[in-house]
DSSP file (Angstrom, degrees, kcal/mol; ACC not computed):
  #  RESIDUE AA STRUCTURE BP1 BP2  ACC     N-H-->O    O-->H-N    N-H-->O    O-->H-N    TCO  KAPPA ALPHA  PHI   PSI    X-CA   Y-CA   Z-CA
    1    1 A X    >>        0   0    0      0, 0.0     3,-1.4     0, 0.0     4,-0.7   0.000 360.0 360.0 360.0  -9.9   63.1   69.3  -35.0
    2    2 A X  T >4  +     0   0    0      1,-0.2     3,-2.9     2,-0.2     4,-0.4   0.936 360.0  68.9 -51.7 -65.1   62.6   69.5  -31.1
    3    3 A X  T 3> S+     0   0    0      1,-0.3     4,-1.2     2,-0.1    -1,-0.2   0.614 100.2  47.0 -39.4 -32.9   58.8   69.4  -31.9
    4    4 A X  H <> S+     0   0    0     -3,-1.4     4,-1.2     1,-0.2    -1,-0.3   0.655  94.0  73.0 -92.9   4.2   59.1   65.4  -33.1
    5    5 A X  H XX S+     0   0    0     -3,-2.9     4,-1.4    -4,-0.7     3,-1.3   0.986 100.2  40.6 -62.9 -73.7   61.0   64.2  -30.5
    6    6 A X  H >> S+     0   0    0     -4,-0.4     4,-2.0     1,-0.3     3,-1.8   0.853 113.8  60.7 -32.6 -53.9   58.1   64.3  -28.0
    7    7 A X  H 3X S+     0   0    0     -4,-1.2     4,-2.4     1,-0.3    -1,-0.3   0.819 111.4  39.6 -44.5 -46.8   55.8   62.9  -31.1
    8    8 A X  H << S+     0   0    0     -3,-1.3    -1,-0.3    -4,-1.2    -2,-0.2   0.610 104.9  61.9-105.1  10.5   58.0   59.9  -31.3
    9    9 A X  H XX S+     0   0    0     -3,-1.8     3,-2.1    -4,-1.4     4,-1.4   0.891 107.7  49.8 -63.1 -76.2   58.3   59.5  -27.9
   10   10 A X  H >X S+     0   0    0     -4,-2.0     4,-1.2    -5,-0.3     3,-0.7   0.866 105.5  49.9   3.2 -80.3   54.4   59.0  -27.9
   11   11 A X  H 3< S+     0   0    0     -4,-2.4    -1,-0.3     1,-0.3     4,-0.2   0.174 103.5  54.3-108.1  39.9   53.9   56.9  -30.1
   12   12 A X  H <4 S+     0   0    0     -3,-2.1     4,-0.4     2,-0.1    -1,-0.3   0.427 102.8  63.6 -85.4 -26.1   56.4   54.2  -29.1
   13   13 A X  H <X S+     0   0    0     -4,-1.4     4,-1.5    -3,-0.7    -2,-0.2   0.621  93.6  66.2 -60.1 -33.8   54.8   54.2  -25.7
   14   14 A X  H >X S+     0   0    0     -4,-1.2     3,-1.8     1,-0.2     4,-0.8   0.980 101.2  40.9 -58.2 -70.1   51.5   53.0  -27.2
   15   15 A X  H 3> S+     0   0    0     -4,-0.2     4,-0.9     1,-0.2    -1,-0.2   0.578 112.8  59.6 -68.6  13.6   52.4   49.7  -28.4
   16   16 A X  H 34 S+     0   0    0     -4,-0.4    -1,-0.2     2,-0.2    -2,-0.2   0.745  99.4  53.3 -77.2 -41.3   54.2   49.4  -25.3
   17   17 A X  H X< S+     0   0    0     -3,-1.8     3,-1.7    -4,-1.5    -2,-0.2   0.965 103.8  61.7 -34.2 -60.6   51.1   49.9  -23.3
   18   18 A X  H 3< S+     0   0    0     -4,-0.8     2,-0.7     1,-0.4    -1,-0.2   0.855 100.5  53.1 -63.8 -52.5   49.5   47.1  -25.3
   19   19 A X  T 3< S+     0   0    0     -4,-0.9     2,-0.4    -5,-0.1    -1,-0.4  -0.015  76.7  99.3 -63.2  23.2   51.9   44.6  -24.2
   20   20 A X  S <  S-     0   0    0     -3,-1.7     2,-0.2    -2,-0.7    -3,-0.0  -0.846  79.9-117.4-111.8 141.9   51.8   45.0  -20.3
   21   21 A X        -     0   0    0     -2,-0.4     2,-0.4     3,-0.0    -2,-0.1  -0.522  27.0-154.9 -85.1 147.7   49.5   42.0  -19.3
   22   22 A X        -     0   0    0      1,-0.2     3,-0.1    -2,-0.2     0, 0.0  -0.976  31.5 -92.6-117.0 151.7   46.1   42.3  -17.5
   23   23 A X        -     0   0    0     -2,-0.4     2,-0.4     1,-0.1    -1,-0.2   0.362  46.9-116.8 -24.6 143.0   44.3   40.2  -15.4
   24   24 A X        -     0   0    0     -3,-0.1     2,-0.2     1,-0.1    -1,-0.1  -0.888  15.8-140.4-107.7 161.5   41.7   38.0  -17.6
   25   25 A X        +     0   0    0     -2,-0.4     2,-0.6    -3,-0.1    -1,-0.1  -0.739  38.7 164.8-115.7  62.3   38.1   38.7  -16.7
   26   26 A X        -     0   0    0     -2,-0.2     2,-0.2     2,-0.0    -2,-0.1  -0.807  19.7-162.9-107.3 108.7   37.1   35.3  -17.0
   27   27 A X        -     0   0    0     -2,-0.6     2,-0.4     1,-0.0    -2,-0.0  -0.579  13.2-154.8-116.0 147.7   33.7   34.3  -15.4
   28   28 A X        -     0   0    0     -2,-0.2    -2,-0.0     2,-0.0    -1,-0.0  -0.823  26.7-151.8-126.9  96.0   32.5   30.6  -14.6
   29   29 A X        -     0   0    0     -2,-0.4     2,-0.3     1,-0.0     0, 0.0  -0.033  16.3-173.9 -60.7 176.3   28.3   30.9  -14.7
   30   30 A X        -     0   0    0      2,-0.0     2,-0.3     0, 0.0    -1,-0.0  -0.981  16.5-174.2-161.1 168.5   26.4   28.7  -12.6
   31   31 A X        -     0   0    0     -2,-0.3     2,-0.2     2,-0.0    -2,-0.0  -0.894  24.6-125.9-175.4 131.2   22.3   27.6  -11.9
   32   32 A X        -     0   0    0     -2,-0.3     2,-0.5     2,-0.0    -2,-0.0  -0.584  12.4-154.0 -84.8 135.5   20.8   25.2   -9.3
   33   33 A X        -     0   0    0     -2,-0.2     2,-0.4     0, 0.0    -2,-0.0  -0.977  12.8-146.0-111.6 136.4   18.5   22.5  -10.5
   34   34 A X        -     0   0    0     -2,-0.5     2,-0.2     2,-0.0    -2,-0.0  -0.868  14.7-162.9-116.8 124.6   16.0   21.6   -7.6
   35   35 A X        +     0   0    0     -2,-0.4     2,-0.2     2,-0.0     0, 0.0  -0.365  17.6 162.4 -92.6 169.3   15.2   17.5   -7.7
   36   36 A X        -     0   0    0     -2,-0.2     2,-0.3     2,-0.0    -2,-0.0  -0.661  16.9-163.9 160.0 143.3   12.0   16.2   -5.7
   37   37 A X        -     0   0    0     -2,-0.2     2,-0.3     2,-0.0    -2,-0.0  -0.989  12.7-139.8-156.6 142.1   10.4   13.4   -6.0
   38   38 A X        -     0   0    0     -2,-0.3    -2,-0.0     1,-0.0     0, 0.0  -0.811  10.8-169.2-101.8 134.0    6.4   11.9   -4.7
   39   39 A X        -     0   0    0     -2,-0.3    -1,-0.0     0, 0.0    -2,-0.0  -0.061  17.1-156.1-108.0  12.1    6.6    8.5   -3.5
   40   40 A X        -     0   0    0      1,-0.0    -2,-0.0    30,-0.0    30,-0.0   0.546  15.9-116.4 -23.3 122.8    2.6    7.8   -3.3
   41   41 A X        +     0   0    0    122,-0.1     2,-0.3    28,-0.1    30,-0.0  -0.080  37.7 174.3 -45.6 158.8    1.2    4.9   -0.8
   42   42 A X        -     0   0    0     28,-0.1    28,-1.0     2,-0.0     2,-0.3  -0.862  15.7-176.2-161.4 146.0   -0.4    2.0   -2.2
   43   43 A X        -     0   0    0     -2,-0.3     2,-0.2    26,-0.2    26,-0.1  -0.860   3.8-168.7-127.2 168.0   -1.5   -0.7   -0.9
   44   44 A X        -     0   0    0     -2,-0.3    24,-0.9    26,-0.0     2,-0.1  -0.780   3.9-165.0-146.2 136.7   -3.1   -3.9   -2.8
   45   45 A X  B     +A   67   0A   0     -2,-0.2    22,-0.2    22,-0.2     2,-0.2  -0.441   8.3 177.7-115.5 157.4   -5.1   -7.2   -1.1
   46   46 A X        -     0   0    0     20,-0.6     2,-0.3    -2,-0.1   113,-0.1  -0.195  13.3-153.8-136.7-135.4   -5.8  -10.3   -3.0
   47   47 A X        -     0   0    0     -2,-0.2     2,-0.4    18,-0.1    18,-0.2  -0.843  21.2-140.2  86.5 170.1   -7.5  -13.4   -1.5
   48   48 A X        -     0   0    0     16,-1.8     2,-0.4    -2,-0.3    -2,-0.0  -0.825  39.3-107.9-129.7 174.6   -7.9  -16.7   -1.7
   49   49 A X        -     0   0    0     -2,-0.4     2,-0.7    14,-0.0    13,-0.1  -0.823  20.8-121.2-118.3 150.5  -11.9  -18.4   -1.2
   50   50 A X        -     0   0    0     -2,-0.4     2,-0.6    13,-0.1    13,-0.1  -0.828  34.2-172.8 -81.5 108.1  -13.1  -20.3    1.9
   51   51 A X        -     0   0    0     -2,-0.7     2,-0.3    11,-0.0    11,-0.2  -0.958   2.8-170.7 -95.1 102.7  -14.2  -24.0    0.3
   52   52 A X        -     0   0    0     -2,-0.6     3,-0.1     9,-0.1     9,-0.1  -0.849  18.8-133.8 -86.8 160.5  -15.9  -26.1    2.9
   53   53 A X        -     0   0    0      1,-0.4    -1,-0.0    -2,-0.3     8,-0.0   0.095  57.7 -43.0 -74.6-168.2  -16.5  -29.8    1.6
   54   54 A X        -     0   0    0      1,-0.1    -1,-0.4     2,-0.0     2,-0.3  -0.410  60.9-123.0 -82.7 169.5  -19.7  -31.1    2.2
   55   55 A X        +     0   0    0      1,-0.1    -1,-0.1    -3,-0.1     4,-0.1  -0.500  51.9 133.2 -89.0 147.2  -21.2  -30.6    5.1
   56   56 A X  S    S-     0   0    0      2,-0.6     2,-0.2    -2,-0.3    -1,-0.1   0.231  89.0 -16.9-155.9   5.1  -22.7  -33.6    7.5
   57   57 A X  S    S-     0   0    0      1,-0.3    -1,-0.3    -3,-0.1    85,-0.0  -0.770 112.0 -10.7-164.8-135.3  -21.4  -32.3   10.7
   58   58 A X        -     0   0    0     -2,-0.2    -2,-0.6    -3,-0.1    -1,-0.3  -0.093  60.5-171.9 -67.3-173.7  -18.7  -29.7   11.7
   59   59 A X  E     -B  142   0B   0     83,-0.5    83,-2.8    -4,-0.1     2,-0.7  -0.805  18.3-165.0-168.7 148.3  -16.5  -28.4    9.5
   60   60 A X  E     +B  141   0B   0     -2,-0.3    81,-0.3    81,-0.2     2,-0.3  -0.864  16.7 159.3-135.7 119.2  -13.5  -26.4    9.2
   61   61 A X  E     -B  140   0B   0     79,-3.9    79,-2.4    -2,-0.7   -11,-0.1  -0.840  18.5-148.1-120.5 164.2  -11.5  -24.3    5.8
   62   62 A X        +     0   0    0     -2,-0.3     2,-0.1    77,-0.3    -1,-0.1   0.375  16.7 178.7 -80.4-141.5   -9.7  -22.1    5.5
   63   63 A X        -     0   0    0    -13,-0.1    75,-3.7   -14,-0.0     2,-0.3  -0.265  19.9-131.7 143.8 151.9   -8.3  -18.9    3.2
   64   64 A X  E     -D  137   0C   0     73,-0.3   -16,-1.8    -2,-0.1     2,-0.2  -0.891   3.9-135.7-126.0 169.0   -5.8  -16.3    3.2
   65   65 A X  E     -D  136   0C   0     71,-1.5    71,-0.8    -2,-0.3   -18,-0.1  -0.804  12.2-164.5-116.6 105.5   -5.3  -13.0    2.8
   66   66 A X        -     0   0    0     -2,-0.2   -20,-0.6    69,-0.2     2,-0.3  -0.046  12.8-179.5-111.8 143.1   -2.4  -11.3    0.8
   67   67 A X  B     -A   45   0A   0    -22,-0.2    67,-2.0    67,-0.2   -22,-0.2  -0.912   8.9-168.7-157.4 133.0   -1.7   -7.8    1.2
   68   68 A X        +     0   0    0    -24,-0.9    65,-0.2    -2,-0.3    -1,-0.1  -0.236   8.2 175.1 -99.5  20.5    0.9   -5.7   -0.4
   69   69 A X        -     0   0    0      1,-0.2    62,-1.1    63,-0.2    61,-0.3   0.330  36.8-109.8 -93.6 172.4    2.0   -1.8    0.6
   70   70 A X    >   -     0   0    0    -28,-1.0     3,-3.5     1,-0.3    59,-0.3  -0.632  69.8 -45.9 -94.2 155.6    4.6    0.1   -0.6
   71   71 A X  T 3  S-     0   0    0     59,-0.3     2,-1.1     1,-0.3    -1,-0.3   0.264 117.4  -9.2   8.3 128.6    7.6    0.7    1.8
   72   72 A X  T 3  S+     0   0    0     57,-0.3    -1,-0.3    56,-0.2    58,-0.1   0.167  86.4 152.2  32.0   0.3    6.9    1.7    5.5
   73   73 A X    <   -     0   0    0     -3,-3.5    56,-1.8    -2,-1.1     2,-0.4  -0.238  42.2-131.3 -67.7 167.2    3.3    2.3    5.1
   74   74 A X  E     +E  128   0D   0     89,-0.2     2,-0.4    54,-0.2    54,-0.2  -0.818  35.4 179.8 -94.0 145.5    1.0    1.8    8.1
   75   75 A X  E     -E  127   0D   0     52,-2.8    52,-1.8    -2,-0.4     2,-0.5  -0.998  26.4-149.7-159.0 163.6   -2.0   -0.2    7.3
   76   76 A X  E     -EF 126 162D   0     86,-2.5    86,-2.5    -2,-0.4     2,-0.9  -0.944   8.4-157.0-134.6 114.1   -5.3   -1.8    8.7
   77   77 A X  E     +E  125   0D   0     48,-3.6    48,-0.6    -2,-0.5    84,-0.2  -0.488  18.5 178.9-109.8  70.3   -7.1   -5.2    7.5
   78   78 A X        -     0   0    0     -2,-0.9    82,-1.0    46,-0.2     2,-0.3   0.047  23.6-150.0 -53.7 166.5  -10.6   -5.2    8.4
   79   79 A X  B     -G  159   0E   0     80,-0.2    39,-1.3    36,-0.1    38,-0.4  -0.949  23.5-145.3-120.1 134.0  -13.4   -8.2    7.5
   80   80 A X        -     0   0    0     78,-2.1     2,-0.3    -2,-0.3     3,-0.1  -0.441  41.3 -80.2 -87.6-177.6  -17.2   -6.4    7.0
   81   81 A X        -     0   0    0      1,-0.2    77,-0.2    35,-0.1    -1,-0.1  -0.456  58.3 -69.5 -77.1 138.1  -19.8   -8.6    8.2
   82   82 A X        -     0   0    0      6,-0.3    -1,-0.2    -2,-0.3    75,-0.2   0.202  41.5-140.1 -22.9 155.2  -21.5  -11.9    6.4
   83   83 A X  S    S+     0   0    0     73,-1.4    -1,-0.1    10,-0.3    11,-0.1   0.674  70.9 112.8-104.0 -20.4  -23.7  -10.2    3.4
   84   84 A X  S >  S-     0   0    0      9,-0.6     3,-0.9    72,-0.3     9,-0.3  -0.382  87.8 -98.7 -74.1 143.2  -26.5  -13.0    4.3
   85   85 A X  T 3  S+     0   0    0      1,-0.2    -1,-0.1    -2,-0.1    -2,-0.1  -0.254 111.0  20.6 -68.2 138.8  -29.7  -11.6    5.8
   86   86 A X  T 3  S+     0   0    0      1,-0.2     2,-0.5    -4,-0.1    -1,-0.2   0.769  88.7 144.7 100.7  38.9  -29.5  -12.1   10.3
   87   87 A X    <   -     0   0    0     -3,-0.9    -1,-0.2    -5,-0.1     5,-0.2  -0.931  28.8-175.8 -69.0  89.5  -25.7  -12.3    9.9
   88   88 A X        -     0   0    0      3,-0.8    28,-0.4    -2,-0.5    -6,-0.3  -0.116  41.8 -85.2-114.1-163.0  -24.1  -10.6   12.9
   89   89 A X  S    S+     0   0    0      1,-0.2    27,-2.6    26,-0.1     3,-0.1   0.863 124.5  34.5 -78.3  -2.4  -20.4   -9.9   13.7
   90   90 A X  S    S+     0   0    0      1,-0.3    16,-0.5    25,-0.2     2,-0.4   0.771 122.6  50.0-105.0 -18.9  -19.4  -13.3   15.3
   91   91 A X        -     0   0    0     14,-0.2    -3,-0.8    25,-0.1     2,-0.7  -0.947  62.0-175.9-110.0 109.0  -21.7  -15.2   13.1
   92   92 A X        -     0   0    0     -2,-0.4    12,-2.2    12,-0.3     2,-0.3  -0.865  14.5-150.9-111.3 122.9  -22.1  -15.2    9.4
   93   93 A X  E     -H  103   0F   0     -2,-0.7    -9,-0.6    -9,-0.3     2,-0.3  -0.567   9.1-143.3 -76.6 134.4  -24.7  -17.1    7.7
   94   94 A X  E     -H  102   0F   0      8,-1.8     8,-1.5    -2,-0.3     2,-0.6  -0.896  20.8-132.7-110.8 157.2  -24.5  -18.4    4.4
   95   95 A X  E     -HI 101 154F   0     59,-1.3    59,-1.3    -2,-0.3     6,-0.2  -0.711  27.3-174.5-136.7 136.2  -28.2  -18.2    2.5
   96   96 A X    >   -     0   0    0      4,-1.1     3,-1.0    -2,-0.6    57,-0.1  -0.259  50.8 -50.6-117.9-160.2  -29.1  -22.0    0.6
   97   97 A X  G >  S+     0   0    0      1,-0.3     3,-1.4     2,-0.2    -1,-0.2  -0.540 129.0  25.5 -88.6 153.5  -32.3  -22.4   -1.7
   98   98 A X  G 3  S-     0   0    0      1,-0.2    -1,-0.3    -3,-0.1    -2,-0.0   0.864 139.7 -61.2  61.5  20.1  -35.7  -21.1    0.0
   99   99 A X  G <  S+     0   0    0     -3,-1.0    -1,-0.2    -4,-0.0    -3,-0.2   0.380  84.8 178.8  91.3 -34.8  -33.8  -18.8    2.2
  100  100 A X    <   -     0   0    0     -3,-1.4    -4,-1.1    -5,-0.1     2,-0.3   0.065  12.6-154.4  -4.6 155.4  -31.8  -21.6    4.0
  101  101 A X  E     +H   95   0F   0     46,-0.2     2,-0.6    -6,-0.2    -6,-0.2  -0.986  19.6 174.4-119.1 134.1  -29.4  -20.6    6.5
  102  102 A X  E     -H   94   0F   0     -8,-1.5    -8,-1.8    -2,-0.3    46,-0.1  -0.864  28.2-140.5-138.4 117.9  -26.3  -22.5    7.6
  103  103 A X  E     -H   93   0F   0     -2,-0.6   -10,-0.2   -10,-0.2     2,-0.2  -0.490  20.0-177.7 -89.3 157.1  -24.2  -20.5   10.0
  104  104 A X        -     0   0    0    -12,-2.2   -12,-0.3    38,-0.2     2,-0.3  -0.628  15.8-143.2-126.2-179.8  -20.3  -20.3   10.1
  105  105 A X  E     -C  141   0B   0     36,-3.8    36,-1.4    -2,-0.2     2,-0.8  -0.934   9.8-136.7-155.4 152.3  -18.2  -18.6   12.3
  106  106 A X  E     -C  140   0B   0    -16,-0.5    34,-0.2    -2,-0.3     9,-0.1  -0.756  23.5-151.4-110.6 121.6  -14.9  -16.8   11.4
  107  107 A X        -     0   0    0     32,-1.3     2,-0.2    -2,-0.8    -2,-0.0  -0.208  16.6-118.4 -63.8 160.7  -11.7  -17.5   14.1
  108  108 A X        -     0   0    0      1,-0.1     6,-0.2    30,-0.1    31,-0.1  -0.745  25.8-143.0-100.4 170.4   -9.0  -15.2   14.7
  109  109 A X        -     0   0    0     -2,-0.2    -1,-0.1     4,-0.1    29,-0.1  -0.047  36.3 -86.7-116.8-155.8   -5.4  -15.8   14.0
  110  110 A X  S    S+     0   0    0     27,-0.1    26,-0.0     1,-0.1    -2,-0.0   0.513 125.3  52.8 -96.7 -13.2   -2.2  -15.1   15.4
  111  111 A X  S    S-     0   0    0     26,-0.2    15,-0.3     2,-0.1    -1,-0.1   0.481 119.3-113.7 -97.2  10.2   -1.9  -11.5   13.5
  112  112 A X        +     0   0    0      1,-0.2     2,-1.0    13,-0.1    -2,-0.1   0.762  55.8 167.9  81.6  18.0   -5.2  -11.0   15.0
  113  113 A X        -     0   0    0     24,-0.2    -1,-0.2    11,-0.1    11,-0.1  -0.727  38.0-160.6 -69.9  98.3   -8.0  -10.8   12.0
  114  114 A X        -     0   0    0     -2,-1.0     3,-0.1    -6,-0.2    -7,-0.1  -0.217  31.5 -65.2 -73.8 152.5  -11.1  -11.2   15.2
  115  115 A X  S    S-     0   0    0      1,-0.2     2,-0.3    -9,-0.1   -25,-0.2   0.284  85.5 -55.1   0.2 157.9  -14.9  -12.4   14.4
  116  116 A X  S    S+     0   0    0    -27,-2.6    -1,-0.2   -28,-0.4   -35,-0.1  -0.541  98.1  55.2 -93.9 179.5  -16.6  -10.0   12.4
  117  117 A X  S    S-     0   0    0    -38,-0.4     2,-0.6    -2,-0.3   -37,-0.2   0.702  77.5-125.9 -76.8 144.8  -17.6   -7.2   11.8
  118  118 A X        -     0   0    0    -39,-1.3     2,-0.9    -2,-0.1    -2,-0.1  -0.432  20.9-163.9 -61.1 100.9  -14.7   -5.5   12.0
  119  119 A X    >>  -     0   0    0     -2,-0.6     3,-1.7     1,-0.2     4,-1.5  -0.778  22.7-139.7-104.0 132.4  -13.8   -2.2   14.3
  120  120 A X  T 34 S+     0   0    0     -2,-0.9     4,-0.3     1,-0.3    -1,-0.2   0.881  98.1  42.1 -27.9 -82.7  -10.6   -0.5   13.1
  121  121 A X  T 34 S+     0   0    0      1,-0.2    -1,-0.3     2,-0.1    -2,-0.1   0.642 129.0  27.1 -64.7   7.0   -8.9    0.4   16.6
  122  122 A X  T <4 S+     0   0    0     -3,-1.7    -2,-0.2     1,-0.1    -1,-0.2   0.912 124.2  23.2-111.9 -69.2   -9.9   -3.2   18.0
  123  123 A X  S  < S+     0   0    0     -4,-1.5     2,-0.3    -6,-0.1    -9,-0.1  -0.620  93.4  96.7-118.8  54.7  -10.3   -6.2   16.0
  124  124 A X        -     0   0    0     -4,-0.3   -46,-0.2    -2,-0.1   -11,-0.1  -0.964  68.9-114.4-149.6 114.1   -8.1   -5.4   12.5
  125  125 A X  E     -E   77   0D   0    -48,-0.6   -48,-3.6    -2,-0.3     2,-0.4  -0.463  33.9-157.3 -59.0 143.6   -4.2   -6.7   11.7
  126  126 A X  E     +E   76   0D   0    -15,-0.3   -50,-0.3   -50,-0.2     2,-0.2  -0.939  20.1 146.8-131.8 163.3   -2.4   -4.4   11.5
  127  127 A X  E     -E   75   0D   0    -52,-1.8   -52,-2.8    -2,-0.4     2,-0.4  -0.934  41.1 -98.5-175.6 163.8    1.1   -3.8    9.7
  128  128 A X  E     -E   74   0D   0    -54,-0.2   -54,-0.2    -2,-0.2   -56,-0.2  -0.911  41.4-121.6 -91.4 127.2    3.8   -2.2    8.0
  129  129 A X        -     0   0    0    -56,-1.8   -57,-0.3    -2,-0.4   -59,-0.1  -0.428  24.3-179.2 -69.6 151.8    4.3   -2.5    4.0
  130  130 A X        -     0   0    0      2,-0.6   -59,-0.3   -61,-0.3   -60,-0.2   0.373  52.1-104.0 -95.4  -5.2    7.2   -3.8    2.6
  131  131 A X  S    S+     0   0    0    -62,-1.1     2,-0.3     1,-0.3   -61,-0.1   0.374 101.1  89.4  99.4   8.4    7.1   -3.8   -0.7
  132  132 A X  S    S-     0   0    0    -65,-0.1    -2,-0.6   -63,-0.1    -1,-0.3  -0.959  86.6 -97.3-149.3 134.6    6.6   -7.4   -0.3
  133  133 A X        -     0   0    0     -2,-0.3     2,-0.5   -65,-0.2   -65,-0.2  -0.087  33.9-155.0 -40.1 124.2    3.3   -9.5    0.2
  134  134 A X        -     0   0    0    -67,-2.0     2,-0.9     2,-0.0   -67,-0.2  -0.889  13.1-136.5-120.3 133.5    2.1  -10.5    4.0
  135  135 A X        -     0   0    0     -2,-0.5     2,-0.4   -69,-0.2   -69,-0.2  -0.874  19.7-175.0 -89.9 122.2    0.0  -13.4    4.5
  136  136 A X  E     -D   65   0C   0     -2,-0.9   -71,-1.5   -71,-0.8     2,-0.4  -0.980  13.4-148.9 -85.0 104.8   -2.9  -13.4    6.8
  137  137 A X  E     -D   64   0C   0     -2,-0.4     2,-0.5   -73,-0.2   -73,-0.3  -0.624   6.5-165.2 -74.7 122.1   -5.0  -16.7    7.5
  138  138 A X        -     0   0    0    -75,-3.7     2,-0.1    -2,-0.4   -30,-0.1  -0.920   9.3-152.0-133.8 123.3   -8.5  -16.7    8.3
  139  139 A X        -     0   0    0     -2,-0.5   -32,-1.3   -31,-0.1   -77,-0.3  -0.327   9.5-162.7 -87.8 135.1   -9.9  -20.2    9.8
  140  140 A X  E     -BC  61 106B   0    -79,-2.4   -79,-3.9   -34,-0.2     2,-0.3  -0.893   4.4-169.1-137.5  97.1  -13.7  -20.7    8.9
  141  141 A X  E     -BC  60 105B   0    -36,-1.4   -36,-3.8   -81,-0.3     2,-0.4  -0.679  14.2-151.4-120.2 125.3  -15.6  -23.5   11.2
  142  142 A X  E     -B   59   0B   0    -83,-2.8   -83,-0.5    -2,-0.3   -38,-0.2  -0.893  30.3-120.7-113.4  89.4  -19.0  -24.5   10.0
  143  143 A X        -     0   0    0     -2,-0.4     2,-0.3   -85,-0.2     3,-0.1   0.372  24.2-128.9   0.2 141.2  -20.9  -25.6   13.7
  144  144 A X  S    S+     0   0    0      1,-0.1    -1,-0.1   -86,-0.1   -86,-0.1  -0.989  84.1  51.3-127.4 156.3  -22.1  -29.0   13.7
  145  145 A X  S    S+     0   0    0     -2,-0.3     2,-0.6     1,-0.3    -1,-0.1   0.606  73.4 150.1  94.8  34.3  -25.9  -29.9   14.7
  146  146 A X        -     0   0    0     -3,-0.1     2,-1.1    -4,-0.1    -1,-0.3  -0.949  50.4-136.4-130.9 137.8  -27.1  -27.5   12.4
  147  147 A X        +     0   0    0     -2,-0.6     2,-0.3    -3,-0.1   -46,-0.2  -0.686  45.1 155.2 -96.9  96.9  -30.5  -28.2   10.9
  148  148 A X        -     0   0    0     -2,-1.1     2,-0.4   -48,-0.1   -46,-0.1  -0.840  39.5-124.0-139.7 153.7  -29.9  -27.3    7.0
  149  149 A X        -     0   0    0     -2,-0.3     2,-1.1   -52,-0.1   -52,-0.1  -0.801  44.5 -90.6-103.4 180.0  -31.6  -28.5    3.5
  150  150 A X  S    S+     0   0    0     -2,-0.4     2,-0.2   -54,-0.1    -1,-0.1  -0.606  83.7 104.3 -79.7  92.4  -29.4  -30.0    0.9
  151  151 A X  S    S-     0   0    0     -2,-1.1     2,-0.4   -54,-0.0   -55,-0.0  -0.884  75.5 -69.6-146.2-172.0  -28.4  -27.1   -1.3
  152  152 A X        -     0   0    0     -2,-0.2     2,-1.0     1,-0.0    -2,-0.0  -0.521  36.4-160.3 -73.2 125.9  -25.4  -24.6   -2.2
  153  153 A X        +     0   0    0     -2,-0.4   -57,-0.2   -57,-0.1     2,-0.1  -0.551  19.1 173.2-107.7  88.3  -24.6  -22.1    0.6
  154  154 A X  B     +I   95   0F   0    -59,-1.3   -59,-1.3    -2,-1.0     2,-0.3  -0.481   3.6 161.6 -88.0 147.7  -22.6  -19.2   -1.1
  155  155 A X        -     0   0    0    -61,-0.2     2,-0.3    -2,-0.1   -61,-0.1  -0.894  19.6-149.6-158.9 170.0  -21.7  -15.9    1.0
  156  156 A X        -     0   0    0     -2,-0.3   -73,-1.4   -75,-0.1   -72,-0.3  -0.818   7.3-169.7-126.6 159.1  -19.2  -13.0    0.6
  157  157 A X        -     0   0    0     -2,-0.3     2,-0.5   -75,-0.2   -75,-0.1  -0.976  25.5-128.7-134.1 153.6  -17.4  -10.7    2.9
  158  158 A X        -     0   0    0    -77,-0.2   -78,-2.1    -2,-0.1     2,-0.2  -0.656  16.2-135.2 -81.3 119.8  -15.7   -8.0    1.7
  159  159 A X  B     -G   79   0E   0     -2,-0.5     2,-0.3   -80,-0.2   -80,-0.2  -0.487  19.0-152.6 -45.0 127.4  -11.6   -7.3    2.8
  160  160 A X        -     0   0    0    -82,-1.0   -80,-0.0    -2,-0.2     0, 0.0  -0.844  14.1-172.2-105.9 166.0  -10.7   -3.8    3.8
  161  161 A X        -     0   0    0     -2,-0.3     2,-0.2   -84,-0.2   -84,-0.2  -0.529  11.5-172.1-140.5  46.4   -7.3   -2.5    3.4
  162  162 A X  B      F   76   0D   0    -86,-2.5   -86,-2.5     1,-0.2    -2,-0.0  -0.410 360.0 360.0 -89.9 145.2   -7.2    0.9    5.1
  163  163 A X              0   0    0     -2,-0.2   -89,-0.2   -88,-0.2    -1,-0.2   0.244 360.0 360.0-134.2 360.0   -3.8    3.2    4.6
């Protein structure tokens, strides 16, 4: 019987084994998510129209211009020049039946919208958006002593907006 001693030594020793604790092998995975986000400028202008009454001497209207950017942009508010034919940049003509002319002239303000035609680094308000509308006024004086026949005198100029 010596031979089963050793034998039952043995194999009580296994399930002793079983029972000795080990470390758990316990893993906590992980994974980056990378946020980003585009903000795009924008700007947008509205207006309002120059109405003079009638004319029989001087005359003076008014109009604004509304201008809109997103947050912190920089931006630049040109006027182009009268669209009526001999219009130049301190005088814009407005064009009557037959060719008429009756000339205006466009003031500057206090944010600095100048005479046309407009040059960017010079004569243009200029601002930061807010997210929030800015008003610009621009004062329109119709000369008096101006030799015109009795029709409508219509003209455009066109706002710029640059950002």
């Amino acid at each position: 019987m010596p031979v089963r001693a050793p034998f039952l030594v043995f194999t009580l020793a296994i399930p002793t084994l079983c029972l000795v604790a080990k470390p758990a092998n316990a893993a906590t995975p992980s994974a980056s998510i990378s946020v980003s986000a585009t903000i795009q400028a924008s700007c947008l202008v509205s207006t309002t129209d120059t109405v003079f009454r009638t004319y029989a001497a001087a005359a003076h209207a008014a109009s604004a211009v509304s201008v809109a950017c997103s947050n912190f942009v920089p931006y630049n508010v040109s006027l182009s020049a009268a669209m009526a034919p001999g219009a130049t940049g301190t005088a814009g003509r407005m064009t009557g039946s037959s060719f008429a002319l009756l000339g205006y002239a466009l003031t500057s303000n206090h944010r600095a919208i100048a005479n046309r035609p407009q040059d960017l680094s010079t004569d243009s308000a200029a601002g930061f958006g807010s997210g929030s509308n800015s008003l610009l006024a621009i004062h329109d004086q119709i000369p008096a002593a101006q030799c015109a026949t009795p029709s409508a005198y219509p003209d455009t100029m066109i706002v710029v907006v640059t950002y």
